[in-house]
N, C-alpha and C positions, 0 to 999 in steps of 0.2 A: 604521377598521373592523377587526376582530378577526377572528381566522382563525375563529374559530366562530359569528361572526357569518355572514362570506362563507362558510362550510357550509351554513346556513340558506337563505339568499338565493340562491345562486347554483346548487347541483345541481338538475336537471330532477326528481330523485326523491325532494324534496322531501313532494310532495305525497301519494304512495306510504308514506313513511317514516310522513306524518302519518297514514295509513290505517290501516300497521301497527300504529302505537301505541294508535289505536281498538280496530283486531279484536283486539289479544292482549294486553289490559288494561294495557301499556307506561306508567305514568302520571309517570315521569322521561325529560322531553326532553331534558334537561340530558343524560344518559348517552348519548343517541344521534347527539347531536351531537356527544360528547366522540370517539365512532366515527367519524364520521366524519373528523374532522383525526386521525385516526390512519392510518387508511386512507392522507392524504396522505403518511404515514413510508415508507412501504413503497413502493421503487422499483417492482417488480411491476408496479402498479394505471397505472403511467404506459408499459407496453406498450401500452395503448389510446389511440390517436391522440387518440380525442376526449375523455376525461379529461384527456389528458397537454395538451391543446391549451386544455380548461375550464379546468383549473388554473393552468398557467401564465399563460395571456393573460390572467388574471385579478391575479395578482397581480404581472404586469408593466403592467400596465393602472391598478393603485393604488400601484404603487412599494411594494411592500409591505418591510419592514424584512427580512426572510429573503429575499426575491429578489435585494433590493440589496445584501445581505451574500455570497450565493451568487457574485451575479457580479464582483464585489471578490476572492474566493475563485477565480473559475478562470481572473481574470486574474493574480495574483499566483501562481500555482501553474504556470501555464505559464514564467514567470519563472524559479522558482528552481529545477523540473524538467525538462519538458520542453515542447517547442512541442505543442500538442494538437491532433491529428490533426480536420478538419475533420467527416469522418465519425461521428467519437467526443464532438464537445463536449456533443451533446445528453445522451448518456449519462451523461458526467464531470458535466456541469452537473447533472442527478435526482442524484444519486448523493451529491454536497454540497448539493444542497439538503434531500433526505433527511434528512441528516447534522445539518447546521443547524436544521434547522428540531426535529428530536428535541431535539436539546442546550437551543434555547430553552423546548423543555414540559418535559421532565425535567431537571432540576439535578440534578446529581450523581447521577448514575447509569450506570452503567460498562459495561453490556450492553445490547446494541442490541434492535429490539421483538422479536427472535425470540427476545432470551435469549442471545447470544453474541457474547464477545467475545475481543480478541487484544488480551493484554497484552505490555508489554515484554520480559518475562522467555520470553515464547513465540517470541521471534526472535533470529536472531544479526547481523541487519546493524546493527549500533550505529552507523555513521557514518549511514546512511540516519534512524534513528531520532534521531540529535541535527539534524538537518537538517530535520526533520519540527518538532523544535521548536521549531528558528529558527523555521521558517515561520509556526506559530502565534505564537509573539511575535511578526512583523512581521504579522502580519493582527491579532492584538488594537492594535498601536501604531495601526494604519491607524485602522480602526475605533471603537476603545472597548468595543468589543463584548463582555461577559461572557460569550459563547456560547465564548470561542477559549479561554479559560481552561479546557475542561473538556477537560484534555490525557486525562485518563484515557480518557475515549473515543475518542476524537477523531486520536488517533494509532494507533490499531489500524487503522481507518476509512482514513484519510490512508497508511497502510505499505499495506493490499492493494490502493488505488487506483493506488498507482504500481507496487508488482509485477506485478498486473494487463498492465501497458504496458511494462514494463521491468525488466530482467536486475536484482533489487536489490542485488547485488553492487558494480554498476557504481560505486557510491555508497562502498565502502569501500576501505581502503587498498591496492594492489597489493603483493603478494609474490612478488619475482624469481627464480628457481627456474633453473638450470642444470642441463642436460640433458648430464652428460657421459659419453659412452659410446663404446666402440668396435664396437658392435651394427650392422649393416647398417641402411643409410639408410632402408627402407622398416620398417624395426621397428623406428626411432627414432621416426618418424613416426605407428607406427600407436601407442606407447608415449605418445605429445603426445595424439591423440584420447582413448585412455584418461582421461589425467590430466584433461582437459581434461571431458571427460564425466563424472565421477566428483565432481570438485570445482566443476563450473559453476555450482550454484547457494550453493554456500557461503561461498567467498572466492573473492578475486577473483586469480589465479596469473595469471603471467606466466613462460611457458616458452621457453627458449630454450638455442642450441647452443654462444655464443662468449659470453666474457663481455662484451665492448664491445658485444655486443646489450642486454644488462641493464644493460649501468651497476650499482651495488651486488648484488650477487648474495647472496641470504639462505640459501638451503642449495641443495643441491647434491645431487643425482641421480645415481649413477654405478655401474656394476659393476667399478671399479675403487677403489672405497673407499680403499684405503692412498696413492693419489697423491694426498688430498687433506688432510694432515695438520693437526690445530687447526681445522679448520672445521667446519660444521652440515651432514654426511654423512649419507643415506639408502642405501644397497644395497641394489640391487635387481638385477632378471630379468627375463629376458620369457618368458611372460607375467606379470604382477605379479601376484600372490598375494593374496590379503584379507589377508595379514598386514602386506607391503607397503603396501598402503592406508590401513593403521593406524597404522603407524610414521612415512609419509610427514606424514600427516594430524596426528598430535601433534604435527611438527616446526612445520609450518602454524599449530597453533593456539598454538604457544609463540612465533613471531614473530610471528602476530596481537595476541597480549597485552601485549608486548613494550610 
C-alpha cells in the first residue's frame, strides 16, 4: 500500500478534506493528497502525540519500506556514533525518518521542505563529515537502498543530528598545544579556559603544561619565545589580545591542514 494511499485511508479528516474539496471547488484530489504525505516531512506535525502515534503505528503496523529503513538507520548510527540516549530515540527516530522518507519523494534534491540546506563547504569538521560518509555507504551496502545515495542531502541532515548531541570536534584530529610559561598558576590556568572557550567548537586542542603530558607537541605557547628555538612558536600575554587569537589560530589551522 503506498504512502498516499495510507493518507487517504487512514487520517480521521478524510472526510473533512472531502468536504473541502466540495465547498471550494478543489477538483484535484490528487494535489491534496500529495499534502498530505508532505505534511509527513515535517518533524513538527509529530509534536502531536496522536498524529505522531497515527502515523507511526501505522506504518510499523505494515512494515512499511521507510520505517524499516529508518530503524536500520538508528540502529546502525548509534554504532558508528553514539549510544542514543533513551529519552531522545523518539526524536532521532522522526528526525530520519523525516529525512528518508523526503530523499525517497524527491531525488535529487539538495534542500530540505523549508528550502534549506547545509552543505559541505559550510563546515569545517571534515573528519566528522568523511565519517558521515562512511555511514551512508555502510547503510546503502546494508540496504540497497537508493535513498543513502543522496549524500547531497543527506549529510547536512546527518552533520546537525549529531552536533545536535555532541561536541563535533570530538570527531577530528587532536592538536597538542603546550602551554609554556612562567605566568602564575592561576593565569595559566585561567589562559587554558580561554583557549579552551575560544576554540571549542572549532578544533579539537589539547592543552597542556609538560611535554610527556602531550606526547608529540605541535606548537607551542609561550612568553618566552626565544627558548624555543626551530619550532611552531606563538607569543603571547595575558590577557591574550584578538591578535593573539589570530596568530595562535593560523598556527591551528596550518597543523590542521598539515
Amino acid at each position: 500500500m503506498t504512502l498516499v494511499v495510507w493518507s487517504v485511508r487512514k487520517l480521521k479528516e478524510v472526510t473533512m478534506i472531502q468536504s473541502g474539496i466540495s465547498k471550494y471547488n478543489v477538483y484535484d484530489e490528487g494535489e491534496i493528497y500529495f499534502y498530505l504525505l508532505l505534511i509527513q516531512m515535517k518533524t513538527k506535525i509529530y509534536d502531536s502525540e496522536e498524529v505522531r502515534e497515527r502515523i507511526l503505528n501505522y506504518h510499523e503496523k505494515t512494515n512499511s519500506d521507510i520505517f524499516r529503513l529508518t530503524t536500520q538507520c538508528v540502529e546502525l548510527f548509534s554504532q558508528y556514533f553514539f549510544p542514543i540516549p533513551k529519552n531522545r530515540n523518539g526524536f532521532i527516530f522522526i528526525y530520519l525518518f523525516c529525512a528518508n522518507l523526503y530523499c525517497r519523494i524527491f531525488r535529487h534534491v539538495t534542500v530540505d521542505i523549508d528550502g534549506y540546506i547545509l552543505s559541505e563547504d559550510q563546515v569545517e569538521h571534515k573528519e566528522l563529515i568523511i565519517k558521515i560518509n562512511h555511514f551512508l555507504d555502510s547503510l546503502y551496502d546494508l540496504t540497497k537502498d537508493p535513498i543513502f545515495l543522496e549524500k547531497e542531502y543527506l549529510i547536512g541532515k546527518y552533520y546537525m543530528l549529531v552536533s545536535a548531541f555532541e561536541n563535533p570536534i570530538h570527531y577530528e584530529k587532536q592538536i597538542n598545544i603546550l602551554l609554556a610559561s612562567d605566568l602564575p598558576l592561576l593565569i595559566r590556568n585561567q589562559l587554558k579556559r580561554d583557549l579552551y572557550n575560544y576554540f571549542d567548537r572549532k578544533y579539537n586542542i589539547y592543552l597542556c603544561e609538560h611535554i610527556d603530558e602531550c606526547g608529540h607537541v605541535e606548537i607551542i605557547l609561550t612568553n618566552l619565545p626565544s627558548t624555543y628555538p626551530n619550532q611552531r612558536v606563538c607569543a603571547i600575554d595575558y590577557p591574550l589580545s584578538e591578535y593573539n587569537f589570530k596568530i595562535i589560530e593560523q598556527n591551528i589551522a596550518q597543523v590542521w591542514n598539515d
